[in-house]
PATIRO-339354 format. One line per field, with one value per residue: chain; residue number from 1; x, y, z of N, C-alpha, C, O in turn; residue in three letters. Coordinates in steps of 0.05 Angstrom, whole numbers, plus 32768, in hexadecimal, padded with zeros to 4 digits. Atoms other than C-alpha are relative to their C-alpha. Layout:
<pts>
senu <- A,...
mike <- NUM,...
n_x <- X,...
n_y <- Y,...
n_z <- Z,...
ca_x <- X,...
ca_y <- Y,...
ca_z <- Z,...
c_x <- X,...
c_y <- Y,...
c_z <- Z,...
o_x <- X,...
o_y <- Y,...
o_z <- Z,...
zanu <- ALA,...
</pts>
This chain:
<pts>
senu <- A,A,A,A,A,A,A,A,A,A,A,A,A,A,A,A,A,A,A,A,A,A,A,A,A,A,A,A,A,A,A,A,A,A,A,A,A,A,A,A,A,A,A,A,A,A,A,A,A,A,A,A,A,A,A,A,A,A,A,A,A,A,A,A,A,A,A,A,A,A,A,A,A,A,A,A,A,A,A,A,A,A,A,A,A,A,A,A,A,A,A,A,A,A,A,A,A,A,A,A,A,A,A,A,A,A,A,A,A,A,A,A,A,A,A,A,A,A,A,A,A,A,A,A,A,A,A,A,A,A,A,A,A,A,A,A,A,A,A,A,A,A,A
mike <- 1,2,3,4,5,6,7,8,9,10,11,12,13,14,15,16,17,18,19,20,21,22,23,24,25,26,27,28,29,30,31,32,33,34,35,36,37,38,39,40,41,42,43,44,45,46,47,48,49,50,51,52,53,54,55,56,57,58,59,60,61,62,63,64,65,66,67,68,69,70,71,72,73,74,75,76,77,78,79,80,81,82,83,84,85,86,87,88,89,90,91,92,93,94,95,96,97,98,99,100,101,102,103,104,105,106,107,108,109,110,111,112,113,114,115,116,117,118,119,120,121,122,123,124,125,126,127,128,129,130,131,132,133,134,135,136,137,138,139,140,141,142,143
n_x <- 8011,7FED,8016,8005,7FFC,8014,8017,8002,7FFE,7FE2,7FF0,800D,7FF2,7FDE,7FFD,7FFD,8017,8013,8017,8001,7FF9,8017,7FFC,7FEC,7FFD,7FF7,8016,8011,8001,801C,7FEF,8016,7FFE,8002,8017,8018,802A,8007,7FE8,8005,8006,7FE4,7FF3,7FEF,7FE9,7FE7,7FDD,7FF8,8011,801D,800B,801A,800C,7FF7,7FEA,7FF4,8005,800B,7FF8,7FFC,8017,8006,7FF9,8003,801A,7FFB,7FF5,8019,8010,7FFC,7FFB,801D,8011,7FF7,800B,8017,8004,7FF1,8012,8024,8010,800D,7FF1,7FF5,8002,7FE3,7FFB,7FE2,8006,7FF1,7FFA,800C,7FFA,7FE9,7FEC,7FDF,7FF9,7FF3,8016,8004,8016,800B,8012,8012,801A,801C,801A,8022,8007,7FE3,8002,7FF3,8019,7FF5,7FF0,8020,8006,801A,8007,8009,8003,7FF4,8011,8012,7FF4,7FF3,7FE8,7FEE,7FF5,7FE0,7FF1,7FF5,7FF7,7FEC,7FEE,7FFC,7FE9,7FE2,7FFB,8001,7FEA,7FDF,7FFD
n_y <- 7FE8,7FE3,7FF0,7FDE,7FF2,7FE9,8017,800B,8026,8003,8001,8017,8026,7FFD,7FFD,7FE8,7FFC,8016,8006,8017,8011,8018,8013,8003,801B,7FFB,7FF8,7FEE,8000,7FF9,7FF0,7FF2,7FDE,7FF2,7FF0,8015,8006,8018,800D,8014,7FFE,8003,7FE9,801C,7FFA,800A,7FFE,7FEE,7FE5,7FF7,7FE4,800B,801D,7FFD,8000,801B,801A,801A,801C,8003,7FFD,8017,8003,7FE1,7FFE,8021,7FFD,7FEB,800D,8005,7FF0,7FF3,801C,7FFC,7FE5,7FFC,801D,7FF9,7FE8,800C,7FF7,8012,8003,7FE9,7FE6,8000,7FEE,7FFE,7FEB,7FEC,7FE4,7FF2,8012,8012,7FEB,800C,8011,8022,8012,800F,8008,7FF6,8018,7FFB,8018,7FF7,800F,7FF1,7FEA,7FF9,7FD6,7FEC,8004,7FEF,7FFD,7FF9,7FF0,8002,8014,7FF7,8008,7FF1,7FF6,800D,801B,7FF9,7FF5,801A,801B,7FF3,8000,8020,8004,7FED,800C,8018,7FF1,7FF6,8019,800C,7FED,800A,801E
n_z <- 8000,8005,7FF4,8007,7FEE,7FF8,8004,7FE5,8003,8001,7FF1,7FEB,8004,7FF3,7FE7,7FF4,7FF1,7FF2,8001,7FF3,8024,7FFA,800E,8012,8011,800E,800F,7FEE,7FEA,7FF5,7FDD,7FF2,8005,7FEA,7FF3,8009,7FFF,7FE3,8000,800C,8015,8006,801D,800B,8011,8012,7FF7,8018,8002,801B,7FFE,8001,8009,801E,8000,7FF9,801A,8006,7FEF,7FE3,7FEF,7FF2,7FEA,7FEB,7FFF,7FF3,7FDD,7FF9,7FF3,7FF1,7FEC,7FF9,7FF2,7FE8,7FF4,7FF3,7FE1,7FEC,7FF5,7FFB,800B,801D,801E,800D,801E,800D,801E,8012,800B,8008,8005,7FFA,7FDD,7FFD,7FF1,8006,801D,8002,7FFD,7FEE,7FF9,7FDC,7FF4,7FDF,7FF2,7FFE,7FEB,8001,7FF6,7FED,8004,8012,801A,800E,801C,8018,8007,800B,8017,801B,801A,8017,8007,8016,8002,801C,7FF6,7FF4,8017,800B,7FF1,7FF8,8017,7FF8,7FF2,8013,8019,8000,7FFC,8017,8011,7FF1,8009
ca_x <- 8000,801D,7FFD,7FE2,8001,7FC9,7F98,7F79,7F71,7FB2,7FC9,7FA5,7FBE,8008,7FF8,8007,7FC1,7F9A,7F54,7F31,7F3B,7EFA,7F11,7F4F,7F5E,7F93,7F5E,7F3E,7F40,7F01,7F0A,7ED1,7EBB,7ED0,7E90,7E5B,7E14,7E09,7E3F,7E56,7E55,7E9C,7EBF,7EDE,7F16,7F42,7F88,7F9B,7F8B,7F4E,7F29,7EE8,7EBA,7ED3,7F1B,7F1D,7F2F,7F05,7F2D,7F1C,7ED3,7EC0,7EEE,7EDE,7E92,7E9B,7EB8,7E86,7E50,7E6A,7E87,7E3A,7E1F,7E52,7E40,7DFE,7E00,7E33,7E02,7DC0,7DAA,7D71,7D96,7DC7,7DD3,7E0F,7E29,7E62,7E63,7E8A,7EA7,7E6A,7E6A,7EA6,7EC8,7F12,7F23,7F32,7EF5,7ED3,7E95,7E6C,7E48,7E16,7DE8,7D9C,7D62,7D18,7D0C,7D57,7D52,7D7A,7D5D,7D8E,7DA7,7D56,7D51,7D17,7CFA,7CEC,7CC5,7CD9,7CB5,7C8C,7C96,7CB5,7CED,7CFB,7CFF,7D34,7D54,7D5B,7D6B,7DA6,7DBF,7DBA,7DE3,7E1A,7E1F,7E1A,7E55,7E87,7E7B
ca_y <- 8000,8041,8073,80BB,80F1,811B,80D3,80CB,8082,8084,8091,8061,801F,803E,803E,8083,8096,8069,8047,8014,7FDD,7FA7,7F81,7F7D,7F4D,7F52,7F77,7FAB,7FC0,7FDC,8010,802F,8076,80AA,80CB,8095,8095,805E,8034,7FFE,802C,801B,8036,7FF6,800F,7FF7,7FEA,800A,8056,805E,809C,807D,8042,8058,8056,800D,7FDC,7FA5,7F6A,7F8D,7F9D,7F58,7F4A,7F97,7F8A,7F41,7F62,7F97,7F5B,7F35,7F73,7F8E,7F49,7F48,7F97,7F87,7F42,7F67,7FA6,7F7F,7FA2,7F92,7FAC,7FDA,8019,800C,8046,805F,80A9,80C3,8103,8126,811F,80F6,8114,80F1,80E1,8095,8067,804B,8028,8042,7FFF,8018,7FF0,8005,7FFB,8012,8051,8060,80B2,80B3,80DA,8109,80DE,80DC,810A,8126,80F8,8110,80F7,80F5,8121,80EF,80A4,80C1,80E3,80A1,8071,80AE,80AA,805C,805A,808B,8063,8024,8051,805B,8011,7FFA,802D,800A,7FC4
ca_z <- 8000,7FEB,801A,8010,8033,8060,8057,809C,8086,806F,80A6,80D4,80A6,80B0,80F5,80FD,8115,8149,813F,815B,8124,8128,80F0,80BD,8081,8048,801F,805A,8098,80C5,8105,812E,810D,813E,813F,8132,8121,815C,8179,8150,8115,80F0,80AE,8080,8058,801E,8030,7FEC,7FE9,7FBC,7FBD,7FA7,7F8F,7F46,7F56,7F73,7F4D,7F34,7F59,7F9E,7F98,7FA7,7FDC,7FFE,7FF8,8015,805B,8059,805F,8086,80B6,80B1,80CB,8105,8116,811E,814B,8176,817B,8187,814C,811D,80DE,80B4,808E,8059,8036,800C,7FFB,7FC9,7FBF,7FD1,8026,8022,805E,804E,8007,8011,8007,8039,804E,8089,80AF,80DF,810E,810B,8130,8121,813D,8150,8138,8100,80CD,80B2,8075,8052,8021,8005,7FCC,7F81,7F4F,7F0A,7EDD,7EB7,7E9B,7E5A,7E8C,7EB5,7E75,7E57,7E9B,7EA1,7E57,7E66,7E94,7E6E,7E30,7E58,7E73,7E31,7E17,7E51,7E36
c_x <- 8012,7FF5,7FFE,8002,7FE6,7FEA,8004,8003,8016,800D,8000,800C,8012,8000,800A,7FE5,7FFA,7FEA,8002,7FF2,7FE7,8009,801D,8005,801E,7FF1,7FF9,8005,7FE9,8007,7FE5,7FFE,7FFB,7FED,7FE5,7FE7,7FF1,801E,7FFF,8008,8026,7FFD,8013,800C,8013,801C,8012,7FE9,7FFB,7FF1,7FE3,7FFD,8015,8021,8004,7FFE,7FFA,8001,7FF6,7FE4,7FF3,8007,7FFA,7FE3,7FF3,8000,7FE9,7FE9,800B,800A,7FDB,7FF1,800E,7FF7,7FEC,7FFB,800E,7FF0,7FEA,7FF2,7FEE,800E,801F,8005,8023,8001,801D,7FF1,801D,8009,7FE8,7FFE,800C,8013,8021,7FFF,8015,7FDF,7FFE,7FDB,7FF8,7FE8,7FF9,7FE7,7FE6,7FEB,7FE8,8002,801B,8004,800B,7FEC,8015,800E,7FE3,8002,7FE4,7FFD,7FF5,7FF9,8008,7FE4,7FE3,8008,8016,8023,8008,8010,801D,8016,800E,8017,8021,801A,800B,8011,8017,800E,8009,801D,8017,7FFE,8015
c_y <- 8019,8016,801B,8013,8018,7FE5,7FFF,7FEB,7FFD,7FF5,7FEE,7FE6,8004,7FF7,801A,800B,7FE4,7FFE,7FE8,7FE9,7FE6,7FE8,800B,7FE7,800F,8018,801F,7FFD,8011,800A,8008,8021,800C,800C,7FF4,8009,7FF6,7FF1,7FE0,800C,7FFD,8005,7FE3,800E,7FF1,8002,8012,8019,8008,8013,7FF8,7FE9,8005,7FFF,7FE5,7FEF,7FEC,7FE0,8002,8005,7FEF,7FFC,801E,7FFA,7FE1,800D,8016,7FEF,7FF4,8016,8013,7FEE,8008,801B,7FF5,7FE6,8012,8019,7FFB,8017,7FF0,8005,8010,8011,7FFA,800B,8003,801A,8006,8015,8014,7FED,7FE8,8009,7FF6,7FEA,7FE9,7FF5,7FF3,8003,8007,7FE4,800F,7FEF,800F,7FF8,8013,800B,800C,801E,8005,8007,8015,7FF1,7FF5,8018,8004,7FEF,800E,7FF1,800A,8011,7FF4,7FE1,8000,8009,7FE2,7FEC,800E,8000,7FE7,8001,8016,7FF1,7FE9,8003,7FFA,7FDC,7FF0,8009,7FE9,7FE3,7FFD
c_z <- 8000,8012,7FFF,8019,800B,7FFE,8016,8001,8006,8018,8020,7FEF,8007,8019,800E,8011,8014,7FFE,800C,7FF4,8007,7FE7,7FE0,7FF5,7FE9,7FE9,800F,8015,800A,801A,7FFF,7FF6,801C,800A,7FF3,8009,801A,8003,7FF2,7FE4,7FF9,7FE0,7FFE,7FE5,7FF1,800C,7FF4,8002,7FDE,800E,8003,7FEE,7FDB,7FF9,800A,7FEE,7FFB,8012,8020,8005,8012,801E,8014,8013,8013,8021,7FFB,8008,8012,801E,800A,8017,801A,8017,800A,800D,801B,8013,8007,7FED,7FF5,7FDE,8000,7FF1,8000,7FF3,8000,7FF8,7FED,7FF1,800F,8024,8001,8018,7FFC,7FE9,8000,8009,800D,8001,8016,7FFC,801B,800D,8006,800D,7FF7,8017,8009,7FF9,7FEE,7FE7,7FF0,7FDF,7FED,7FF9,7FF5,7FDB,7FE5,7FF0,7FE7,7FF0,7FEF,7FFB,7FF6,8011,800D,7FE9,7FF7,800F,7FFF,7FE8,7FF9,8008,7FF7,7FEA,8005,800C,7FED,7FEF,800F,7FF9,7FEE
o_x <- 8024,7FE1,8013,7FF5,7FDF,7FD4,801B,8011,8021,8019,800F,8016,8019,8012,800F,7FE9,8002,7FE0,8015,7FDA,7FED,8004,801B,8005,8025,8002,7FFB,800B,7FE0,8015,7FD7,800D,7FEB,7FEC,7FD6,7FDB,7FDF,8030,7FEC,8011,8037,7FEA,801F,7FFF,8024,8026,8023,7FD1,8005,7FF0,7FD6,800E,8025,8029,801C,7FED,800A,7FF0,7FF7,7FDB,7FEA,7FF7,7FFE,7FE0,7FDE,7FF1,7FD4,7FDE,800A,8005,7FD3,7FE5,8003,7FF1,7FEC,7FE5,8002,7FF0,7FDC,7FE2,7FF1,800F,802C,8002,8035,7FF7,802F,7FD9,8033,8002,7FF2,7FFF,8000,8029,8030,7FF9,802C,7FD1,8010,7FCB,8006,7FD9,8005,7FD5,7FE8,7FE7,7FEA,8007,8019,8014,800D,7FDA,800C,8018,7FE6,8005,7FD4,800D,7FE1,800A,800E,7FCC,7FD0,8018,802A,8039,801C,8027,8034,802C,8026,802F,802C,8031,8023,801E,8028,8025,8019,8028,802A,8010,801B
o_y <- 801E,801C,8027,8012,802B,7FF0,7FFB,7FE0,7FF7,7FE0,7FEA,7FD4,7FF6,7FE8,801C,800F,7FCD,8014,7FDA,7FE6,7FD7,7FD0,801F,7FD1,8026,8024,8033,7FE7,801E,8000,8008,8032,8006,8013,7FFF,8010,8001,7FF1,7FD0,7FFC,8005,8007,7FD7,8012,7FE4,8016,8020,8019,800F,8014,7FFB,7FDE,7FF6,7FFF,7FDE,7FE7,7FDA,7FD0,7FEF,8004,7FF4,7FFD,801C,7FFC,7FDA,8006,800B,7FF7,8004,800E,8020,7FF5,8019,8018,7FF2,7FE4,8014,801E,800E,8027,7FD8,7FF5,8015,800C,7FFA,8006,7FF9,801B,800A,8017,8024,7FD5,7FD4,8010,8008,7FD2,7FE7,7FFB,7FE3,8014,8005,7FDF,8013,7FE4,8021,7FE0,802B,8000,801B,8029,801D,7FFB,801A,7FFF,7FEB,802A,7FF1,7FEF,801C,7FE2,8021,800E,8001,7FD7,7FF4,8003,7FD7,7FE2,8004,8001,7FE5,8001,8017,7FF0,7FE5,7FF0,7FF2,7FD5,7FDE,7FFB,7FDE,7FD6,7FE7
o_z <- 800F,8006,8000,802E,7FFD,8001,801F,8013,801B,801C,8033,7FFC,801A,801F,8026,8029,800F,8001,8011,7FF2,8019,7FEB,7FD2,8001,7FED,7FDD,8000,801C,7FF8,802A,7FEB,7FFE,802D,8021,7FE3,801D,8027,7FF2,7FF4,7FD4,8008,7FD1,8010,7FD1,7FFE,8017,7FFF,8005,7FC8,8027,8017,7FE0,7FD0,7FE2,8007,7FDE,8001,8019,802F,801C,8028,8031,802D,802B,801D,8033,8002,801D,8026,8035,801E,802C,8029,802E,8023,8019,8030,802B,800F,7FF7,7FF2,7FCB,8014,7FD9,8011,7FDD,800D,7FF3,7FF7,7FD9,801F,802C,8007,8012,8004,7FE8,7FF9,801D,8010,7FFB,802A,7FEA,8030,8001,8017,8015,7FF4,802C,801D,8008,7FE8,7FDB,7FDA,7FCE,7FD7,8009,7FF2,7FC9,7FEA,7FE6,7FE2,7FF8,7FE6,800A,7FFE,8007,8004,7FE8,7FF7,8004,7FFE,7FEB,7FE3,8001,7FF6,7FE2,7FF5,8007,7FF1,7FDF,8003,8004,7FE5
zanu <- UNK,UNK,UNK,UNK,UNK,UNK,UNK,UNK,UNK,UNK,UNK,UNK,UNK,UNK,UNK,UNK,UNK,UNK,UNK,UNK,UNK,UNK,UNK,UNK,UNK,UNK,UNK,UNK,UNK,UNK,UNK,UNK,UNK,UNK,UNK,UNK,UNK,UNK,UNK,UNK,UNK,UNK,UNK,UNK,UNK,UNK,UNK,UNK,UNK,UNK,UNK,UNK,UNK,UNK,UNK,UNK,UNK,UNK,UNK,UNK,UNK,UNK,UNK,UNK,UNK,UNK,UNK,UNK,UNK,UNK,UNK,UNK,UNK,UNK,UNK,UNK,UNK,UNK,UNK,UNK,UNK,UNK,UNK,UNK,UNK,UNK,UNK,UNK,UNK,UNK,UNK,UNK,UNK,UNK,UNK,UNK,UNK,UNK,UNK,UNK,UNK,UNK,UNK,UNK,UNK,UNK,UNK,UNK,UNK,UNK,UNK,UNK,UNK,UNK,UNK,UNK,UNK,UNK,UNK,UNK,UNK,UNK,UNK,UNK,UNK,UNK,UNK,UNK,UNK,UNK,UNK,UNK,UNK,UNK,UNK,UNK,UNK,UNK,UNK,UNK,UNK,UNK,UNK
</pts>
């Protein structure tokens, strides 16, 4: 791993920073976010500094997305939750450019409500089909 100078991550695989590491593999390692949602909530990071989902490379989504389930499952036995919220932001509210997974433990009625946005319909059918069919264009282009 080459590591990026000023990467908080970074600087937690070095071992220059301290966290409090719940799970590590050749692949990822997983620390407690310092300022969690609920406890339990943890941040699963690439070993290799990638910025975002679009910068990792192919061979590691699998294995990334692998420890993300399985590190979700464990979260939530350990938390006596009933579920979890699994995101990936990036660039936009990314707070530290090195990709990572946020695993948080949920419970019906637990208060969070700050990451629902408000909901929009599209303008019509004619706009969804142009939308899908958009999306489908560009899928079709990277084949």
């Amino acid at each position: 791993m080459t590591p990026v100078d000023g990467c908080g991550f970074c600087a937690i695989l070095t071992g220059e920073e301290q966290a409090h590491v719940v799970f590590e593999d050749e692949v990822s390692i997983a620390f407690l976010d310092h300022r969690p949602l609920f406890p339990g909530h943890s941040l699963l990071v690439p070993r290799e500094h990638h910025e975002t989902i679009w910068d990792l490379p192919d061979d590691l989504v699998g294995p990334l997305f692998q420890n993300a389930k399985s590190l979700s499952q464990a979260i939530r036995t350990a938390m006596g939750s009933q579920g979890a919220f699994i995101a990936l932001n990036n660039v936009v509210s990314q707070s530290v450019p090195h990709l990572h997974v946020h695993l948080v433990p949920r419970n019906r009625k637990d208060g969070l409500r700050g990451f629902f946005w408000p909901r929009r319909k599209y303008d019509s059918e004619e706009h969804m089909a142009q939308t899908a069919a958009a999306i489908r264009g560009v899928l079709e282009d990277r084949r």
